[in-house]
C-alpha positions as CSV (number, residue, x, y, z in Angstrom):
1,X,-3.4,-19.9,-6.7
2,X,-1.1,-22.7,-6.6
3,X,1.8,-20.7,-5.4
4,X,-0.9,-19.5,-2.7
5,X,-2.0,-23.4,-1.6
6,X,-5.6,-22.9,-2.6
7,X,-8.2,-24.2,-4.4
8,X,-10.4,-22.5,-7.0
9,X,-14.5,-23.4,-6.4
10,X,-17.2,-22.5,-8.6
11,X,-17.1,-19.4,-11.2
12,X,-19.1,-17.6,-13.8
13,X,-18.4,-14.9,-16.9
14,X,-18.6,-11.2,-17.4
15,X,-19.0,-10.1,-20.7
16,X,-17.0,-6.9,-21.4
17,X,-14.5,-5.3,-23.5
18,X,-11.9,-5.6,-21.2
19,X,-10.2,-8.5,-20.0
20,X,-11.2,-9.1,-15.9
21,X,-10.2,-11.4,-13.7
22,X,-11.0,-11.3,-10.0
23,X,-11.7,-14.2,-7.2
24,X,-13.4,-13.6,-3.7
25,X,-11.6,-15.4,-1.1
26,X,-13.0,-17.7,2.1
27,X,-11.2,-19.3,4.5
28,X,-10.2,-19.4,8.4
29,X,-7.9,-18.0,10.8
30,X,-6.8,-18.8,14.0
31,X,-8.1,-16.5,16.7
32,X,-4.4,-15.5,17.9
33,X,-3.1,-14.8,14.5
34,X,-5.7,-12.5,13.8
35,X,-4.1,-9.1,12.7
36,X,-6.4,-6.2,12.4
37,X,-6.3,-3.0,10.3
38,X,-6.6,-0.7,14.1
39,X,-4.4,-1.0,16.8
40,X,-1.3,0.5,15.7
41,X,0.5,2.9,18.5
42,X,2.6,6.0,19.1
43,X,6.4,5.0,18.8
44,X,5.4,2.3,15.9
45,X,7.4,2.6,12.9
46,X,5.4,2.2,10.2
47,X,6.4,-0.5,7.1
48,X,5.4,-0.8,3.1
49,X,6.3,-3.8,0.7
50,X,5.9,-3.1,-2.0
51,X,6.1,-0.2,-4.1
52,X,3.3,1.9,-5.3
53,X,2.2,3.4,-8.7
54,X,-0.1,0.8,-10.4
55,X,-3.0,2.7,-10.7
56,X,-1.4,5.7,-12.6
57,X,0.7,3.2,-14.8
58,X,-2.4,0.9,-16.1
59,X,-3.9,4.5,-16.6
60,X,-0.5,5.7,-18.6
61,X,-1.2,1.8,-20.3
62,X,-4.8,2.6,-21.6
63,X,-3.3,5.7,-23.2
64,X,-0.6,4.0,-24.9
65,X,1.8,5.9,-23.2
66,X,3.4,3.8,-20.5
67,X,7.0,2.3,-21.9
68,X,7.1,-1.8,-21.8
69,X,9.9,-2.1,-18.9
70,X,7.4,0.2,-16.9
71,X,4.7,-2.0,-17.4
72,X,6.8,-5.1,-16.7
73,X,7.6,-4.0,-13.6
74,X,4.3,-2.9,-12.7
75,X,2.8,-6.2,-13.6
76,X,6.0,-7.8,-11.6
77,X,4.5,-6.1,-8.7
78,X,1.1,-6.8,-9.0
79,X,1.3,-10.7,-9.4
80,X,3.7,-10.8,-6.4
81,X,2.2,-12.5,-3.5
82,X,2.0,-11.1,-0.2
83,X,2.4,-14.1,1.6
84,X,6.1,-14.4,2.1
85,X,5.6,-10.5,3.5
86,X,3.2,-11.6,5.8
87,X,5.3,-14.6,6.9
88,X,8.1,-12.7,8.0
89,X,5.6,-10.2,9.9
90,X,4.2,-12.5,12.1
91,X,7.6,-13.9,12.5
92,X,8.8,-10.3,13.7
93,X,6.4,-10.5,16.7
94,X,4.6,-7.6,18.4
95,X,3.0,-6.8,15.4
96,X,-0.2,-4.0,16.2
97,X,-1.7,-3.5,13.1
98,X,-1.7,-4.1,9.4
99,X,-3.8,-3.7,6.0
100,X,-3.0,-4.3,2.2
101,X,-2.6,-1.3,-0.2
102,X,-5.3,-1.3,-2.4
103,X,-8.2,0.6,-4.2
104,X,-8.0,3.8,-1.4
105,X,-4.2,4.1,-2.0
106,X,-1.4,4.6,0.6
107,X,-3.1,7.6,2.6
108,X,-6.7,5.9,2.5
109,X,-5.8,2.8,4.0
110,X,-3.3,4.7,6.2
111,X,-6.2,6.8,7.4
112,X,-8.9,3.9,7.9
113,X,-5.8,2.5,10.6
114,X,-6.0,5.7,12.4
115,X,-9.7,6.6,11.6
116,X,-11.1,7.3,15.1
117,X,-8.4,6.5,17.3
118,X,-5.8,8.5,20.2
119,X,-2.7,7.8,17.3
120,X,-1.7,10.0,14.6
121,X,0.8,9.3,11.3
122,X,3.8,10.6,10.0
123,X,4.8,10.0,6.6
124,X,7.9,10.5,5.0
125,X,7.1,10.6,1.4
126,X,10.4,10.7,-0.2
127,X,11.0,7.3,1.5
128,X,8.0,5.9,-0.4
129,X,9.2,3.1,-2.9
130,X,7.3,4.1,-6.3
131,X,7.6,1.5,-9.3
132,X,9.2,3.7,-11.4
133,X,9.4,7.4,-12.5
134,X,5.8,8.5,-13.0
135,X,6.2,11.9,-12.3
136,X,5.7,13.1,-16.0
137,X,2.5,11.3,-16.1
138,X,1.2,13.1,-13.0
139,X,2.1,16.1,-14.4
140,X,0.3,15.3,-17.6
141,X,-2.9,14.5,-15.7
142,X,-3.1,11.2,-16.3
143,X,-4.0,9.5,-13.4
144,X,-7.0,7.5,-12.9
145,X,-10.5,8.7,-11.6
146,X,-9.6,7.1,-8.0
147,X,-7.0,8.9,-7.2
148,X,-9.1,11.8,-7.4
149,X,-12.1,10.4,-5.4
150,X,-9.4,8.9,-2.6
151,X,-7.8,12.8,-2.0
152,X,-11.8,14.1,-2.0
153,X,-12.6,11.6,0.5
154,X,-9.4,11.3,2.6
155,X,-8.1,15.2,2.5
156,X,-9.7,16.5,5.9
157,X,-7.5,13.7,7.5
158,X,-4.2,14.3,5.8
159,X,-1.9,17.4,6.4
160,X,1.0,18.5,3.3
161,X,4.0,20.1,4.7
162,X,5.9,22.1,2.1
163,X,8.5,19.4,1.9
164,X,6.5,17.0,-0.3
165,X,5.8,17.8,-3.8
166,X,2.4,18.2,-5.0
167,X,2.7,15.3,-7.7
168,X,4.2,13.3,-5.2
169,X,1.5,13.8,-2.7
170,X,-1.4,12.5,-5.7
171,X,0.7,9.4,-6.3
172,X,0.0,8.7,-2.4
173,X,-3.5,8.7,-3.3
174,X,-3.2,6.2,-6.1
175,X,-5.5,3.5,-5.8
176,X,-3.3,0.0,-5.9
177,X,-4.1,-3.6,-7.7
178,X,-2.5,-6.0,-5.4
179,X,-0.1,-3.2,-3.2
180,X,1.7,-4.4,-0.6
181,X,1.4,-4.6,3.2
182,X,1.6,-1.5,5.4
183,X,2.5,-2.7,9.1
184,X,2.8,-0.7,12.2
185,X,5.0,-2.2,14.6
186,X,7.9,-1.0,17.6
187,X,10.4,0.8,15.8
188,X,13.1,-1.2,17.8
189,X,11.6,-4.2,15.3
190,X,11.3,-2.2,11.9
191,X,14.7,-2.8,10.9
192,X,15.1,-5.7,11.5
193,X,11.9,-6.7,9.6
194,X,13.2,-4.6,6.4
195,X,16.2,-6.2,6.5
196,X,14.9,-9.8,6.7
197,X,12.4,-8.7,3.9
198,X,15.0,-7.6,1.7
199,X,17.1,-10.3,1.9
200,X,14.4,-12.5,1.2
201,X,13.5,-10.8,-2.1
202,X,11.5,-8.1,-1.1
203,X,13.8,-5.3,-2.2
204,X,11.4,-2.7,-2.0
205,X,10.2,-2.9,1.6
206,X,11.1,0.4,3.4
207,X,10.4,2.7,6.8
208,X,7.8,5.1,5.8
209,X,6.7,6.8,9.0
210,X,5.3,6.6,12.3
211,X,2.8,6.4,14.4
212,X,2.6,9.6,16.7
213,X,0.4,11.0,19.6
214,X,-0.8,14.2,18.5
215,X,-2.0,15.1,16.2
216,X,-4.5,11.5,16.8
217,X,-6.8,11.2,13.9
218,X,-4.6,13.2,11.0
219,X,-1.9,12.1,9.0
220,X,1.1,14.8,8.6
221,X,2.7,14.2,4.9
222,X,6.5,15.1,4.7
C-alpha cells in the first residue's frame, strides 16, 4: 500500500482456516484518463504484463506439489504492482482499451472487451508469457475449479485452431490473483510500449494478438 501511495481505512476479520487478505479500493479519476475495458479496434495489437499461471500454481501449492522456485516466482508476480505498467500506457498515447487479468483468466476478460461489439481477437498463444512450466500439472488435472467454470462460461465465444495445444488452451482459462494488464492499442505503438516495459523491469510484457474485424464477437486461439 505504501509503494501504491494509499492509505488503509477501516477493517474487520474473517475467521477461516486459511490465511486471507483482501482490500476494496475507492478513489477518483480524472474524466480524460479514464480507460475502459471496451473500445479496443481492428488493427490494435493487443499487449499482456505479466505472465500467467497463478491459479494452477496455488492449486499445484495446496497439493504440495508445486517446487519452491515455482512458487517464488509466482508470488514475485502476484505482489508486483501494476502501476508502473499502467504509467507507461498512458504514456504510450492512443490507448483504446484495457482490463486487469484476474478471476475470469486471459480469454474471459479478453472476451468481456469484445463482448457485444463490431471487433474480433486473435491470440497467439505460444506468445503468452506463463510463469513457469506448468504443463505437467495440467496434464495431471490439477487446476483449480475456475478454470473449469471460466472455459464453461466463455467457450461459445472462443474458437481453437489446431495450432494450440489443448493444455495450453486451459492455462488461458486460468483464473489470475493480481495478473497483469492486457491493453489494446495501434500496432504501430505496441512495440514500442514492450520495449519501454521491458526495459523498465517488466520483462515479461509481450504482443499477444490483435484485434480483427470479422469474426466481431469471437476470439480465434492460435
Amino acid at each position: 500500500m505504501k509503494e501504491a501511495g494509499v492509505l488503509l481505512v477501516g477493517g474487520h476479520s474473517v475467521d477461516d482456516q486459511e490465511l486471507k487478505y483482501g482490500l476494496s479500493v475507492t478513489g477518483t479519476v480524472h474524466p480524460e484518463r479514464v480507460v475502459l475495458n471496451r473500445g479496443a479496434r481492428p488493427g490494435d495489437a493487443l499487449i499482456l504484463t505479466k505472465p500467467i499461471g497463478t491459479g494452477i500454481i496455488n492449486t499445484a501449492l495446496k497439493a504440495q506439489m508445486a517446487s519452491e522456485d515455482l512458487v517464488e516466482r509466482a508470488i514475485a508476480s502476484m505482489v508486483a504492482l501494476n502501476g508502473k505498467a499502467a504509467d507507461l500506457m498512458m504514456e504510450s498515447g492512443d490507448v483504446h482499451a484495457c482490463t486487469d487479468i484476474t478471476g475470469f483468466g486471459l480469454l474471459g476478460h479478453a472476451a468481456e472487451m469484445i463482448e457485444g461489439s463490431d471487433a474480433g481477437m486473435i491470440i497467439d498463444a505460444s506468445s503468452v508469457p506463463l510463469i513457469g512450466d506448468i504443463r505437467e500439472f495440467v496434464a495431471m488435472g490439477i487446476m483449480p475449479g475456475g478454470l473449469h467454470r471460466n472455459r464453461k462460461f466463455r467457450l461459445d465465444m472462443v474458437e481453437k485452431e489446431t495450432s494450440c495445444p489443448d493444455w495450453l488452451f486451459d492455462v488461458l482459462f486460468d483464473p489470475q490473483t493480481s495478473g497483469g494488464l492486457f491493453i489494446s492499442l495501434p500496432a504501430e505503438q505496441a512495440q514500442d510500449l514492450v520495449g519501454k516495459m521491458r526495459k523498465a523491469g517488466l520483462t515479461d510484457a509481450s504482443i499477444v494478438g490483435q484485434v480483427v474485424q470479422e469474426p466481431a464477437g469471437k476470439i480465434i486461439v492460435r
